[in-house]
BALOBA-1460 file (C-alpha; in Angstrom, 3 decimals):
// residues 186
<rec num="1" residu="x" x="-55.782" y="-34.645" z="223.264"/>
<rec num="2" residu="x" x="-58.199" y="-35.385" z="220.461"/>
<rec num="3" residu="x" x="-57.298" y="-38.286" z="218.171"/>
<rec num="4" residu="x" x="-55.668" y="-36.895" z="215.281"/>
<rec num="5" residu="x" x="-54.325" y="-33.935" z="216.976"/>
<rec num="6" residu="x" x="-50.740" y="-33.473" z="216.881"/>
<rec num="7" residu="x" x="-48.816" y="-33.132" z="220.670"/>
<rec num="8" residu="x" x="-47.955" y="-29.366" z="220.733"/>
<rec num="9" residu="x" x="-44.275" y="-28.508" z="221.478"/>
<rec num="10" residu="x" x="-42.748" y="-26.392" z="223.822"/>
<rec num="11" residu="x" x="-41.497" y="-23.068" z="222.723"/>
<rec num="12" residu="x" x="-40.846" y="-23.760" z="219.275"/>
<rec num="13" residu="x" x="-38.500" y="-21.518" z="216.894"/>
<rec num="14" residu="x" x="-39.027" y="-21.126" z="213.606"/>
<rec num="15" residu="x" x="-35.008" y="-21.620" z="212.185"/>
<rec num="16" residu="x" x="-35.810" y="-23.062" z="208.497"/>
<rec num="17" residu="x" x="-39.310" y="-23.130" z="206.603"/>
<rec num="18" residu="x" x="-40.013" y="-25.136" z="203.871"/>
<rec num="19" residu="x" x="-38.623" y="-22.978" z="200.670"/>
<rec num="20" residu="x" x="-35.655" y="-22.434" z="202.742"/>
<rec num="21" residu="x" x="-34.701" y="-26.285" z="203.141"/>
<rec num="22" residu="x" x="-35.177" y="-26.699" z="199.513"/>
<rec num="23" residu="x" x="-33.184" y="-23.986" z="198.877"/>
<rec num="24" residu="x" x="-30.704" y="-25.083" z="200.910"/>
<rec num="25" residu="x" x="-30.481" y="-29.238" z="199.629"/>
<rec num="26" residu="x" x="-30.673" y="-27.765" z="196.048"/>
<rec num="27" residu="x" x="-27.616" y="-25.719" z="196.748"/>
<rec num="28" residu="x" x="-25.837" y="-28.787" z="198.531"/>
<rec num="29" residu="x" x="-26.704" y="-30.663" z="195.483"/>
<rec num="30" residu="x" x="-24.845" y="-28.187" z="192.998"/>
<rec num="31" residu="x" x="-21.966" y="-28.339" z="195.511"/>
<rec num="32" residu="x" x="-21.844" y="-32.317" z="195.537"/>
<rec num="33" residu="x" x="-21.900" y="-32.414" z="192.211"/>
<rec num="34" residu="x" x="-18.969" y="-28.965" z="191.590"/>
<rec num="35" residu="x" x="-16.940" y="-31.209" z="194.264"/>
<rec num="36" residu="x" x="-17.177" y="-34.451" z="192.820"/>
<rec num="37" residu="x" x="-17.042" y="-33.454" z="188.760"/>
<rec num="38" residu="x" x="-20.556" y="-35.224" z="188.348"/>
<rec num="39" residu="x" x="-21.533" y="-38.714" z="189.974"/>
<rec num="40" residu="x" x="-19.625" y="-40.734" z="188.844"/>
<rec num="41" residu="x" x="-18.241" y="-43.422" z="190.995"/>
<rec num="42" residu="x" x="-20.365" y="-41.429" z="193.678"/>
<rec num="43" residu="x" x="-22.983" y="-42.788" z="195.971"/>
<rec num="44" residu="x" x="-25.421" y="-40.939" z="198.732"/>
<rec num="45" residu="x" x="-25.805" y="-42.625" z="202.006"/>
<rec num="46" residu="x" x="-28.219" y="-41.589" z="204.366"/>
<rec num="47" residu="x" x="-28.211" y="-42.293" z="208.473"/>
<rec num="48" residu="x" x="-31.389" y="-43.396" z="209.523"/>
<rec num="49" residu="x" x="-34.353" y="-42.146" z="209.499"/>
<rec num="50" residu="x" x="-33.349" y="-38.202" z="208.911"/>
<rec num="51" residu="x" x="-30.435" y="-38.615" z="206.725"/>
<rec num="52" residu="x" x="-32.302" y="-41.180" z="204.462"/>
<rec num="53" residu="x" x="-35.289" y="-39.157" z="203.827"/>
<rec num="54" residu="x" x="-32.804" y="-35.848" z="202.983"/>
<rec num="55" residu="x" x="-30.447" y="-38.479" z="200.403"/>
<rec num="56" residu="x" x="-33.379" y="-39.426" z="198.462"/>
<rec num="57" residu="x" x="-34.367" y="-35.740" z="198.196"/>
<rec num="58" residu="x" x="-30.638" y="-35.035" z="197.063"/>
<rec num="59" residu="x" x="-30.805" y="-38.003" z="194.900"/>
<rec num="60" residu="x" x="-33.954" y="-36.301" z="193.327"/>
<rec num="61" residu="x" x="-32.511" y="-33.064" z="192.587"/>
<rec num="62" residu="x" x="-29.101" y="-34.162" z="191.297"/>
<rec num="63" residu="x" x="-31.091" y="-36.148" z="188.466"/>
<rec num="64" residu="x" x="-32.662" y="-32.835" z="188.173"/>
<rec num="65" residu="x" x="-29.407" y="-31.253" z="187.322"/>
<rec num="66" residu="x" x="-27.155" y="-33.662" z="185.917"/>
<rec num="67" residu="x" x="-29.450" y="-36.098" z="184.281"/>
<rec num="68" residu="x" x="-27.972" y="-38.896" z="185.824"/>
<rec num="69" residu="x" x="-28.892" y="-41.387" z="188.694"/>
<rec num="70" residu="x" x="-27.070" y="-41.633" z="192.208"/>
<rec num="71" residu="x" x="-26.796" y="-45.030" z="193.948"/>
<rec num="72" residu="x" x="-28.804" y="-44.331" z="197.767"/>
<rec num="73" residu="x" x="-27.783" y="-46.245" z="200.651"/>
<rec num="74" residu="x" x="-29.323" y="-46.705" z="203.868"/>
<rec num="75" residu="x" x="-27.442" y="-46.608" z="206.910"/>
<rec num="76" residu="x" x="-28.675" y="-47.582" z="210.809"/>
<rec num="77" residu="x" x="-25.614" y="-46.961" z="212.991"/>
<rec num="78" residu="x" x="-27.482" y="-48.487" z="216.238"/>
<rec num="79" residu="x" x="-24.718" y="-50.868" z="217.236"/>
<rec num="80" residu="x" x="-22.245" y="-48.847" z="216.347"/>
<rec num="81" residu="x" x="-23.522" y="-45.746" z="218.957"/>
<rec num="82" residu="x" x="-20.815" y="-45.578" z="221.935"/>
<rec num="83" residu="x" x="-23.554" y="-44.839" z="224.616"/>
<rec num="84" residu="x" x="-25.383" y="-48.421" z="224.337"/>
<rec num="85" residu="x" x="-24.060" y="-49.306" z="227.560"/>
<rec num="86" residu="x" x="-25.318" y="-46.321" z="229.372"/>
<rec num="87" residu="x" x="-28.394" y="-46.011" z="227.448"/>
<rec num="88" residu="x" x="-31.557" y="-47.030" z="229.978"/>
<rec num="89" residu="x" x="-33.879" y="-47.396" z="227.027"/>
<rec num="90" residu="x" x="-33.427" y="-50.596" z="224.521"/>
<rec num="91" residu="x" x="-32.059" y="-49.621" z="220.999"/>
<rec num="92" residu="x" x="-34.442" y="-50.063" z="217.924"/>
<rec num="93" residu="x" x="-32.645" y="-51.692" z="215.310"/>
<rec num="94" residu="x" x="-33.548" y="-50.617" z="212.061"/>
<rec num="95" residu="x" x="-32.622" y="-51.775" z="208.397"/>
<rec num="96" residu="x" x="-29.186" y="-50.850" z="206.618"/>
<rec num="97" residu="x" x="-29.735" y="-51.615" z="202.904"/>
<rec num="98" residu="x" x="-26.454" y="-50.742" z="200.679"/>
<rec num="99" residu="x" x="-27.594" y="-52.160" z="197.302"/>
<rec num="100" residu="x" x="-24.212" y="-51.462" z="195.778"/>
<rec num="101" residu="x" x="-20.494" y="-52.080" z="197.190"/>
<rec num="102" residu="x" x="-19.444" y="-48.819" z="198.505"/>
<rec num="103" residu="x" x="-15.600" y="-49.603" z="198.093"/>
<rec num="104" residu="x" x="-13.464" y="-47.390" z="196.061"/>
<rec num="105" residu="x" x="-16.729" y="-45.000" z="195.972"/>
<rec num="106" residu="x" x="-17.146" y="-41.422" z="196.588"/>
<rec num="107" residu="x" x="-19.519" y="-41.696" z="199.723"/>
<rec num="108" residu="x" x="-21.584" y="-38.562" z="200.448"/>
<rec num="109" residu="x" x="-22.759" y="-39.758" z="203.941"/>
<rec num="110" residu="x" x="-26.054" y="-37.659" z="204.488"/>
<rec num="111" residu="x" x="-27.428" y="-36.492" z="208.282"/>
<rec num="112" residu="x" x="-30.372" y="-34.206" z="209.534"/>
<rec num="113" residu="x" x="-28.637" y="-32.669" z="212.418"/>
<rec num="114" residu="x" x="-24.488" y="-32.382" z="213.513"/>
<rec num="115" residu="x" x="-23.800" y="-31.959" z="217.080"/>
<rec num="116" residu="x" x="-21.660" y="-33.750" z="218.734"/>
<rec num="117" residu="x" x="-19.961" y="-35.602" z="215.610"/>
<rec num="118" residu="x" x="-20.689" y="-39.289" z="217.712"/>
<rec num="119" residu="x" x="-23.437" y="-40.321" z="215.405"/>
<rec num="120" residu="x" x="-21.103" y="-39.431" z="212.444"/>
<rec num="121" residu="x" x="-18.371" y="-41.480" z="213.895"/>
<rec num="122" residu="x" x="-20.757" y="-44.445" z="214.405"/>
<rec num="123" residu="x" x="-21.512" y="-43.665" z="210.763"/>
<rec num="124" residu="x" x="-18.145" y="-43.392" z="209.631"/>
<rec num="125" residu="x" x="-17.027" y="-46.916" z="211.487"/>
<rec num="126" residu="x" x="-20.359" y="-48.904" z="209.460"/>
<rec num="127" residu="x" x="-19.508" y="-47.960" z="206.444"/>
<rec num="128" residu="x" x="-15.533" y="-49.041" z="207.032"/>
<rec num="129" residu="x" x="-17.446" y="-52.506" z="207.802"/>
<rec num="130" residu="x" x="-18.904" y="-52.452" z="204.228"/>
<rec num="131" residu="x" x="-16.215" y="-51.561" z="202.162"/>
<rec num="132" residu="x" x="-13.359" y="-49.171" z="201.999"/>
<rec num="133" residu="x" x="-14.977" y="-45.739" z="199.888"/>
<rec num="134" residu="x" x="-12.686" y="-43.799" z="198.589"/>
<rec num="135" residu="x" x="-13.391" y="-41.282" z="200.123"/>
<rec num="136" residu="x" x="-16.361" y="-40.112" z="202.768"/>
<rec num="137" residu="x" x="-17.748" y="-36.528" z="202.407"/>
<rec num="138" residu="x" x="-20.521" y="-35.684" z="204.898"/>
<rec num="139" residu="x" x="-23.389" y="-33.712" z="203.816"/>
<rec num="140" residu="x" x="-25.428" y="-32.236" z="206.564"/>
<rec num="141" residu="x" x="-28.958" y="-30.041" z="206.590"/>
<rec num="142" residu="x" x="-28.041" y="-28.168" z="210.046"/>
<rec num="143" residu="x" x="-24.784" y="-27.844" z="211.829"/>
<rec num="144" residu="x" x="-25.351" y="-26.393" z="215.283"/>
<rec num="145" residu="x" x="-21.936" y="-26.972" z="216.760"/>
<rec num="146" residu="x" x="-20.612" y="-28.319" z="220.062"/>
<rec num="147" residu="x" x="-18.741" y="-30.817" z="218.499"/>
<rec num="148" residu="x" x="-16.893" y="-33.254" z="221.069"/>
<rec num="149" residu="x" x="-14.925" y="-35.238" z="217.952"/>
<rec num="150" residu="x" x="-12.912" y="-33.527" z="215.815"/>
<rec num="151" residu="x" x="-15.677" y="-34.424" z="212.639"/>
<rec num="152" residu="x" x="-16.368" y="-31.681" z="210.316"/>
<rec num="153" residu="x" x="-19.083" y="-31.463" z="207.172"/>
<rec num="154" residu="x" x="-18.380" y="-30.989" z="203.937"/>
<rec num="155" residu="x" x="-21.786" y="-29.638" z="202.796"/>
<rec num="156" residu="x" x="-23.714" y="-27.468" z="205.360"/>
<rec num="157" residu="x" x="-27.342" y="-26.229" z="204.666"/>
<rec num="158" residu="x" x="-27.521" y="-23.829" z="207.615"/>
<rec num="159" residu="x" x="-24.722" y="-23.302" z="210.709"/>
<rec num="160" residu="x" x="-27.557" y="-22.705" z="213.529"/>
<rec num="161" residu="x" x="-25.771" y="-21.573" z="216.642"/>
<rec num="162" residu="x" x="-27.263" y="-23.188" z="219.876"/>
<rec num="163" residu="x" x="-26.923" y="-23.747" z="223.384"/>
<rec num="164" residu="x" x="-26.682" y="-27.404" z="224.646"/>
<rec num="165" residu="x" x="-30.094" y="-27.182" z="226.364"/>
<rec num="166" residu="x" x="-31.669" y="-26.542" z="223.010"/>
<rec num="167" residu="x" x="-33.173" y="-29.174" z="220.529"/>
<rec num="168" residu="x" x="-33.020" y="-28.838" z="217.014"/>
<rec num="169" residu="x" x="-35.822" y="-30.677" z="214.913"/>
<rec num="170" residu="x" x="-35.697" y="-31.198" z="211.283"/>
<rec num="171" residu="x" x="-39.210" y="-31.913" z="210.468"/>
<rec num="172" residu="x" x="-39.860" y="-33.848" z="207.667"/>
<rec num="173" residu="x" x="-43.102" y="-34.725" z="205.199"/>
<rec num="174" residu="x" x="-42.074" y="-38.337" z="205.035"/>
<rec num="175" residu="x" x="-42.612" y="-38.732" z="208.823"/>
<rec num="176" residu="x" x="-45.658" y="-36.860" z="208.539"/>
<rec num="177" residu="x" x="-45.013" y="-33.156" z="209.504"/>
<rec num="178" residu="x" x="-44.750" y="-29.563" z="207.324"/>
<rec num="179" residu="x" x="-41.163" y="-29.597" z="206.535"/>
<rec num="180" residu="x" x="-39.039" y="-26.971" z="208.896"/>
<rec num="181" residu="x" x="-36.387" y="-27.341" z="211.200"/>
<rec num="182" residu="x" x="-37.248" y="-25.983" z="214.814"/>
<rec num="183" residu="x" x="-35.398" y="-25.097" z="217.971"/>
<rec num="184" residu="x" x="-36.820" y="-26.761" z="221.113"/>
<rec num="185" residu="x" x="-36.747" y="-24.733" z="224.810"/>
<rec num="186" residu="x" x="-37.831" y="-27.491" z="227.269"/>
């Protein structure tokens, strides 16, 4: 491989291109902000690293619209995960940085990718360690089913039905790809 050169994936398929993810976070925008009446006493939170990058975008676009700023916070549900003690690798710990108290908020609680609902869970039970929100919404970019918690989004960009051996990608410009979401034969 030549320095530089990006690793080439396996059987990659095309699901979302560019223009269609911002067509779909600008619609999940309008609905936030239909569901919620506006932002007020609203916040974003995004899971790391996925989630964050797709909040800030939504953040961005519901200036757009409404004129008016959204409180982001950053979210690393690590510890929280119920597979660290079967996990062979060592968890990297990342940052959660909640620059506002989240209690009595409406928290939009922003992901890449829902599959299983165990990362939302994890997500869910961090934020309850913050603060008690009012109320948490979850506002995903892909749902591709095969849920083994009863966990459910409020704010879907794409449903993207999948088998389990499948692995959906959301590629993202702020980690240094084209922006797309891919499925993954292995």
């Amino acid at each position: 491989m030549i320095i530089g050169e990006k690793k080439e994936r396996k059987q990659e398929k095309l699901v979302m291109d560019q223009s269609e993810m911002g067509r779909a976070l600008t619609r999940i925008a309008h609905e936030i902000l239909e569901r919620n009446k506006g932002t007020q006493e609203m916040a974003l939170v995004g899971i790391r690293t996925g989630g964050v990058h797709l909040a800030h975008r939504l953040a961005r676009r519901i200036q757009e619209i409404e004129r008016s700023q959204v409180p982001i916070g950053e979210l690393d549900i690590t510890l929280y995960r119920d597979d660290l003690a079967i996990r062979k690798d060592q968890p990297i710990l990342r940052k959660t940085t909640m620059p506002f108290n989240i209690s009595d908020l409406k928290v939009v609680l922003v992901d890449d990718v829902l599959f299983t609902g165990r990362t939302i869970r994890a997500a869910m039970d961090g934020l309850i360690d913050l603060g008690r929100p009012a109320e948490i919404q979850l506002a995903v970019l892909v749902d591709r089913g095969h849920r083994q918690l009863p966990i459910k989004a409020t704010y879907i960009g794409k449903n993207i039905p999948t088998s389990r051996e499948e692995v959906v990608c959301v590629l993202l410009e702020e980690e240094g790809e084209e922006d797309r979401v891919v499925i993954l034969n292995e």
